[in-house]
C-alpha positions in Angstrom: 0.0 0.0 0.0 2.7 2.3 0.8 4.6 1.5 -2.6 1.0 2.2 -4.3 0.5 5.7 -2.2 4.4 6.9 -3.4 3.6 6.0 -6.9 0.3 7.9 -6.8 1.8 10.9 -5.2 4.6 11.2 -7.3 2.4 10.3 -10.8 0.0 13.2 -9.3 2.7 15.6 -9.4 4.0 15.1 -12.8 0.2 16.1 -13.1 0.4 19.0 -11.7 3.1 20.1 -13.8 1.2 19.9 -16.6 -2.3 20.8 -15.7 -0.9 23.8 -14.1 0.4 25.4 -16.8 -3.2 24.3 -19.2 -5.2 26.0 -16.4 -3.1 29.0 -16.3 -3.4 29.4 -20.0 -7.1 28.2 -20.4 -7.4 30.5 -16.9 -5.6 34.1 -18.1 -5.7 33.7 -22.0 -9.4 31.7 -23.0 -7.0 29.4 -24.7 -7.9 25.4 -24.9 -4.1 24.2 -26.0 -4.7 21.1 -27.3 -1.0 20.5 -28.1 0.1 20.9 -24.4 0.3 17.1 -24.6 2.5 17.5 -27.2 5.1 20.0 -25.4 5.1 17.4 -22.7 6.3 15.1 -25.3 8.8 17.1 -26.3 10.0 17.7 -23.1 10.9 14.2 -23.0 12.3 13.7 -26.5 14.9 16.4 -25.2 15.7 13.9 -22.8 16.2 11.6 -24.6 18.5 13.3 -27.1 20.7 14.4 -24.4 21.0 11.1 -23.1 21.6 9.7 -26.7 24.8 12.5 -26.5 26.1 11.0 -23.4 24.7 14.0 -21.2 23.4 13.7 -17.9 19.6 14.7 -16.5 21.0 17.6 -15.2 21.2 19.7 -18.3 18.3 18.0 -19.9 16.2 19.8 -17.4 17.3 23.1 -17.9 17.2 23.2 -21.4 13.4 22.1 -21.0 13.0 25.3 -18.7 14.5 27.4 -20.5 13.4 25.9 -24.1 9.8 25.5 -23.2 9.9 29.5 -22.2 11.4 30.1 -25.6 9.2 27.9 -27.4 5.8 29.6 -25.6 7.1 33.1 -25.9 7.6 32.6 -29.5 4.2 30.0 -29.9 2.1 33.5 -28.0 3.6 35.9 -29.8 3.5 34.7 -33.1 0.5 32.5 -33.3 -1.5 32.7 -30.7 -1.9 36.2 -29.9 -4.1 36.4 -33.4 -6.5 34.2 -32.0 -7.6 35.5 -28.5 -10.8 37.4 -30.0 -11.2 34.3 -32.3 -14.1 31.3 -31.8 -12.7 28.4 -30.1 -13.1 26.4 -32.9 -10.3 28.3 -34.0 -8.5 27.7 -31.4 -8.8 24.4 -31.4 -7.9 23.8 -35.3 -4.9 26.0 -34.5 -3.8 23.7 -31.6 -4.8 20.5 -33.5 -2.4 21.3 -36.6 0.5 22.6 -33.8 0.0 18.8 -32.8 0.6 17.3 -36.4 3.7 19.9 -36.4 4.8 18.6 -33.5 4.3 14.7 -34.3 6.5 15.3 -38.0 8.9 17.4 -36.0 9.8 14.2 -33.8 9.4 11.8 -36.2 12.3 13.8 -38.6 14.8 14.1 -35.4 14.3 11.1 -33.8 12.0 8.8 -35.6 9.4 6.4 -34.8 10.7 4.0 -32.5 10.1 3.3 -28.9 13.0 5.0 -26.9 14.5 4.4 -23.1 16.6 6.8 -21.0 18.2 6.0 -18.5 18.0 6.8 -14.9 21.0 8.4 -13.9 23.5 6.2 -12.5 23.9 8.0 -8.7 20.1 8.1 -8.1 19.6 4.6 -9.4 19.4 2.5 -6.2 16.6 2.0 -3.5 16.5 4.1 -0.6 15.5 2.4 2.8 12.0 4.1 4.1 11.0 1.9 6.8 13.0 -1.5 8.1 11.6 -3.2 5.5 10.9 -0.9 2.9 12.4 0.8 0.1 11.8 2.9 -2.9 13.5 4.1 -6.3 15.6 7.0 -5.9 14.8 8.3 -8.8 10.7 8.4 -7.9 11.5 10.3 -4.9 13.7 13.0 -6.7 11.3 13.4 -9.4 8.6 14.1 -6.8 10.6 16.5 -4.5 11.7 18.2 -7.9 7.7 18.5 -8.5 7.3 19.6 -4.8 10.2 22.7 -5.3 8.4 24.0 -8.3 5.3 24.0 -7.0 6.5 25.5 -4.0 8.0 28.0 -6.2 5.1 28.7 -8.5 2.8 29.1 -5.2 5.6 31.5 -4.0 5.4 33.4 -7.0 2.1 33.8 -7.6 0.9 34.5 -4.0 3.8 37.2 -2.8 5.1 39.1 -6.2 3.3 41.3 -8.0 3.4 39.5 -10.8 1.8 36.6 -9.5 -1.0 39.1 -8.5 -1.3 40.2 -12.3 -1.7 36.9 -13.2 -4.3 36.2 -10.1 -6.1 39.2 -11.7 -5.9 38.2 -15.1 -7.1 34.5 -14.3 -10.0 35.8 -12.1 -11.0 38.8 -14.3 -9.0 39.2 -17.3 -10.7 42.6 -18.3 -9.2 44.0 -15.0 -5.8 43.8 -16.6 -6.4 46.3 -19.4 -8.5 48.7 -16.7 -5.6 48.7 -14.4 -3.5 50.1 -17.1 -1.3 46.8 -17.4 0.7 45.4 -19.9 -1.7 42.5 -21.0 0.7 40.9 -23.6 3.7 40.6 -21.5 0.8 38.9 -18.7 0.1 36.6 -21.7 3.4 36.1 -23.3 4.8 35.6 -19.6 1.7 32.8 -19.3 2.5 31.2 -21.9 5.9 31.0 -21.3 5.8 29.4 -17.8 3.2 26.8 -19.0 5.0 25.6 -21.9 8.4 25.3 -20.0 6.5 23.3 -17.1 4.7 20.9 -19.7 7.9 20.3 -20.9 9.6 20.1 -17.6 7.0 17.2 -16.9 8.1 15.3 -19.9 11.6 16.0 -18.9 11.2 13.9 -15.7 9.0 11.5 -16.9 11.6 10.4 -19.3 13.5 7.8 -17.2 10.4 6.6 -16.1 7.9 5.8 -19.1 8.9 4.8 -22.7 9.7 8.3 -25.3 7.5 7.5 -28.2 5.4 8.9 -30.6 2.1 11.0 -28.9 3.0 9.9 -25.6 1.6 13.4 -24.2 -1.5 12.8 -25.7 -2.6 9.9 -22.2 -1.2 12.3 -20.3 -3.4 15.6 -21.9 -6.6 13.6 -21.2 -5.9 12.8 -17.4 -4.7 16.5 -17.4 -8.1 18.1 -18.5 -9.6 16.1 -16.2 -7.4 17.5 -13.0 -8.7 20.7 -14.6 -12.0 20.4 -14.5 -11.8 18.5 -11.0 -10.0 21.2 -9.7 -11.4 24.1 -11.4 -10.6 26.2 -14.0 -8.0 28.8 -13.5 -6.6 27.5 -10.2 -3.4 26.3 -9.8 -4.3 25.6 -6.3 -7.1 23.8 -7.5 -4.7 21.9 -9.9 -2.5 20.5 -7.2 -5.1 19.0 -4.8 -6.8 17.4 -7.9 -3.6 16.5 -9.8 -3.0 14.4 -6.1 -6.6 13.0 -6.2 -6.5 12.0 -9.5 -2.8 10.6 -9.3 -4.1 8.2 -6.4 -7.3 7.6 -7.6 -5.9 6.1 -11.1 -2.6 4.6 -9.2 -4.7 2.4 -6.2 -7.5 1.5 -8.7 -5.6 0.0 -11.3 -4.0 -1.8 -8.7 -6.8 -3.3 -6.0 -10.1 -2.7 -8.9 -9.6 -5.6 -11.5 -12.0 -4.5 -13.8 -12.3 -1.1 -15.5 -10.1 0.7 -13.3 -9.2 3.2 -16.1 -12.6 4.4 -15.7 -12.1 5.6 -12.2 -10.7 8.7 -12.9 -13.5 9.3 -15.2 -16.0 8.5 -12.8 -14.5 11.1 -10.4 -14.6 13.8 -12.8 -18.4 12.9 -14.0 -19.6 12.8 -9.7 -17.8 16.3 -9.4 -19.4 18.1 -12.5 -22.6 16.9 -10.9 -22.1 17.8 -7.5 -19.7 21.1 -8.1 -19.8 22.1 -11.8 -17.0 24.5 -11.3 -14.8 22.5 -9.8 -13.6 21.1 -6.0 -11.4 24.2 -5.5 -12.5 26.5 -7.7 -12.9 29.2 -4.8 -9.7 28.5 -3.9 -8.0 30.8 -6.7 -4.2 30.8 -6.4 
């Protein structure tokens, strides 16, 4: 049970890391980014070619920072910023053919196989929890990593003055423009930040799920669902539900034997009936 708990915990925080940054976007911009799934592969295909160089993690997960940032600033400014007045229809035909970009952009730099990286030699051992108990090292670095940068993100967005802006913006975007603030840089800087913690995700998931072709695409679905568990807009909203959901899916699979995918699904289908906005949506980070 513990084992199952850890693994649930730690596959809810990759969660986070993803649904954050949709909710943020979906929250401050109107945006439905249907190729977040897609940055999260990424993310992880730059793992992998760093390995396949004979790098270590440790600079695949900067350059997934500071790439993702790059690639959103660029994605907002040049092709999403035309579509904010648009109908999400739009929207969605925009983010389905950044998808298929995406997909042919892999496939020409790394192909179509099924790839492995490796866990990093030092943190691939067991560490003793109880007397009889251990667990990957790797699991547990991957979810402190996740705990830092949420930490961080909460940090952010609760004591700076940017984080206000973007409280503002994903409460009442409209307030943004009346308070005579720069709304592009809000967006750009959105966009940014959710792009580089997609492919952050993907990053750490590398060394523990196959690379392959669409692997973000599982991992979008279970996302959208944290969002609408948690609410949209709310990254505080997006941790507790990325959590629920991560141990919902992780125990079920393992003590349900039949149809335990569906559990998550069920979750999602009880809240919009009992809370249509969400478990946390009043809890706006």
């Amino acid at each position: 049970m513990l084992i199952q708990v850890l693994n649930g915990v730690q596959y809810g925080l990759l969660l986070f890391l993803i649904s954050s940054g949709l909710t943020l976007i979906f929250g401050v911009l109107g945006v439905i980014n249907l190729a977040h799934g897609s940055l999260f592969m990424v993310g992880a295909y730059v793992t992998f070619l760093v390995a396949q160089a004979g790098v270590g993690l440790w600079l695949a997960l900067p350059l997934a920072l500071l790439g993702g940032t790059m690639l959103g600033v660029l994605l907002e400014r040049f092709l999403f910023r035309r579509f904010y007045h648009r109908e999400h229809l739009d929207q969605v035909l925009l983010t389905f053919a950044l998808i298929l970009l995406f997909e042919e952009g892999r496939s020409l730099v790394a192909g179509n196989d099924f790839h492995s990286v490796a866990v990093p030699a030092w943190l691939d051992v067991s560490v003793p929890v109880t007397a009889g108990f251990s667990y990957s090292a790797y699991r547990l670095a991957v979810l402190a990593a996740c705990l830092v940068v949420a930490g961080a993100m909460f940090w952010t967005i609760e004591r700076t003055r940017i984080g206000a802006t973007i409280r503002a913006s994903a409460e009442k975007p409209e307030m943004v423009d009346l308070l005579g603030l720069d709304a592009k840089r809000v967006h750009m800087l959105v966009f940014g930040a959710g792009t580089a913690l997609a492919m952050l995700g993907g990053a750490l998931a590398a060394p523990l799920y196959s690379v392959y072709p669409g692997m973000g695409d599982g991992f979008l679905i279970v996302s959208f669902v944290v969002v609408v568990v948690g609410g949209l807009g709310s990254v505080a909203g997006a941790f507790w539900a990325a959590l629920l959901v991560g141990l919902v899916d992780t125990l079920s699979k393992v003590f349900v034997p039949v149809g335990a995918g569906a559990a998550i699904y069920v979750l999602m289908a009880v809240v919009l009936l009992w809370r249509p906005a969400g478990l946390f949506a009043a809890a706006r980070a």
